[in-house]
N, C-alpha and C positions, 0 to 999 in steps of 0.2 A: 504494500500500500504506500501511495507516494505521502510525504511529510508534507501534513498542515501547516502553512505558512500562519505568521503570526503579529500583533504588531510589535513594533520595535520595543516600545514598553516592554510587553510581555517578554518578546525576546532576550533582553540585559538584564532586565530585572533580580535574577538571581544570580549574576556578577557584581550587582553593585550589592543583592545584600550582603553576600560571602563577604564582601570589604571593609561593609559597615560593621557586620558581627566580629570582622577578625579587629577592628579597631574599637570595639567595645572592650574583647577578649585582652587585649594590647595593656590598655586604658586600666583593666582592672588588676593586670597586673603591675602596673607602675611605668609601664612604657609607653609614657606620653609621645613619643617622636615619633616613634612606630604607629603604634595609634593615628596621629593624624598623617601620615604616610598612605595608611588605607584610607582614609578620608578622603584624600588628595584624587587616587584610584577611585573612588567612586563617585565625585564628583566627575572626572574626565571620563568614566563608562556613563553615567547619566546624567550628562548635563544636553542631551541632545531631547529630553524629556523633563516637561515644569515639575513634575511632582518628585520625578528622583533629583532633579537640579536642586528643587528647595528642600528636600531632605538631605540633600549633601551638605548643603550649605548651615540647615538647622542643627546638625550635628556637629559640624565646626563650631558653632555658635555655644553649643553646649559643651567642647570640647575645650573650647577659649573658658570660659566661664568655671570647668573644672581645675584649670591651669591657673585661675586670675588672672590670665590674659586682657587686658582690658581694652588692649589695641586690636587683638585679634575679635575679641566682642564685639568690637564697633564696626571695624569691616566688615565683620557675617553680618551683620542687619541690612548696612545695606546693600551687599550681595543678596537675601533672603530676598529684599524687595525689585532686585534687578531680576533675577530667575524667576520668580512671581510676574514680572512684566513683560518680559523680554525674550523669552525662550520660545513660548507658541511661535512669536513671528521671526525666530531665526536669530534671534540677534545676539549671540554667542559666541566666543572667541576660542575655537575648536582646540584641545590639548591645554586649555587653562586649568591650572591646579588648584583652581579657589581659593584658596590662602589670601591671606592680606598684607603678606609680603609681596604680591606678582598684583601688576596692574590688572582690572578686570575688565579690560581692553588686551592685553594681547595674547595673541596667539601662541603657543608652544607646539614644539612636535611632541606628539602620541609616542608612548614607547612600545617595540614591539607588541608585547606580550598583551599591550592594552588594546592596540590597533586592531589584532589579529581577532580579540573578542567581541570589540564593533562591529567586523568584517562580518564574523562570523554571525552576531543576532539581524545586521540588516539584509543577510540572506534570508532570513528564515521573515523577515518583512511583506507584506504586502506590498505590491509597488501603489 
């Protein structure tokens, strides 16, 4: 039977949670860098998508907040409210890490291994 195509959500979805969980996992074991390392990854597998864009971003948020980050707290809010506006109509800087060390303007290259899983859920896409 040929493979039900899917949308791109459904398709990354369970690469960005694997990323989010392992930087939970990270997090609660004291490995804050690590931790937001997978955040970063799951922002760049789901920022081509509002809802996993603003969950990447809500968990930096929360991530900054568990650090006392207060610089990194400030830039997730308004990151949360750029991905909340900005992502249905494209407006997205493809390979950004979300952090609030990188401009939320530019572009970065995709590292393999992240590339390869884009590739691979916008096959399984609807065109």
């Amino acid at each position: 039977m040929a493979q039900q195509k899917t949308s791109y959500r459904r398709a990354i979805a369970p690469e960005v949670t694997a990323e989010l969980n392992a930087a939970r996992r990270c997090l609660s074991e004291g490995q804050a860098q690590t931790a937001f390392e997978h955040l970063e990854n799951a922002h760049i597998l789901g920022q081509a998508c509002t809802s996993l864009h603003v969950s990447a971003h809500y968990q930096m948020l929360r991530w900054a907040f568990h650090q006392r980050d207060w610089r990194e707290a400030a830039g997730q809010v308004l990151r949360i409210v750029g991905a909340a506006s900005k992502t249905a109509i494209g407006l997205v800087p493809s390979g950004n890490t979300g952090g609030s060390n990188i401009s939320p303007f530019a572009r970065l290259p995709i590292r393999d291994d992240l590339a390869t899983k884009i590739r691979r859920a916008k096959a399984q896409t609807l065109n």
